[in-house]
C-alpha positions, 0 to 999 in steps of 0.5 A, a space after each residue: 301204386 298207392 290207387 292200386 292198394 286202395 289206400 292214398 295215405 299212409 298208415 302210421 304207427 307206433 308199437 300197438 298205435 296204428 293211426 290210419 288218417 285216410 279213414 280217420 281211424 285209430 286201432 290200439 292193440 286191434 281194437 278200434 278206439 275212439 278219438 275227438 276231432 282234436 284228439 286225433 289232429 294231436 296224435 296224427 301231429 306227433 305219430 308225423 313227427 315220431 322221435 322228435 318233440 313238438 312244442 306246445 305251440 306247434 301242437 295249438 296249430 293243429 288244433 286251431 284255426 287263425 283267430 280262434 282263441 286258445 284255452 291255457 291248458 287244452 294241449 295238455 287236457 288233450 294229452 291226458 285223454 289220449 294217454 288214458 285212451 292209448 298207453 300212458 307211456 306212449 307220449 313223453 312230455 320233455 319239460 319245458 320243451 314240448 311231448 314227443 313220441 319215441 321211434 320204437 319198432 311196430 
């Protein structure tokens, strides 16, 4: 069924996020935005985990490959990004714990 509708992933979404990550796409309220390779691997983390909080390690992993030293503050760098790109209020940081996207109707 997937091959008949000509898409094999399934588009993500988050209210006004839609993240097609079979074309490596992001639209935000229509409009195509543009996003680094590592902006995207976070956002796609979180919209595959929506409504439960990612660690800041578990976030890293997405990032980076085995062996590739990580800088202290580069998930929250990335996170400043795609808070300033998408909504501010689109992904809750949960002090101590990690960020998190909430489960809200699309």
């Amino acid at each position: 069924m997937r091959r008949a509708s000509g898409s094999a992933t399934p588009l993500l979404t988050c209210g006004d996020v839609q993240l097609d990550p079979g074309r490596r796409q992001v639209r935000f309220g229509g409009r195509a935005v543009t996003l680094t390779t590592r902006e995207f691997a976070i956002l796609h983390a979180l919209l595959l985990g929506k409504g439960r909080v990612l660690s800041k390690a578990q976030l890293e992993e997405q990032l980076y490959g085995w062996g590739e030293e990580v800088g202290s503050n580069t998930v929250e760098v990335f996170i400043h990004h795609l808070r300033r790109k998408l909504a501010p209020g689109l992904i809750r940081t949960v002090r101590g714990v990690g960020y998190l996207i909430e489960d809200m109707p699309s």
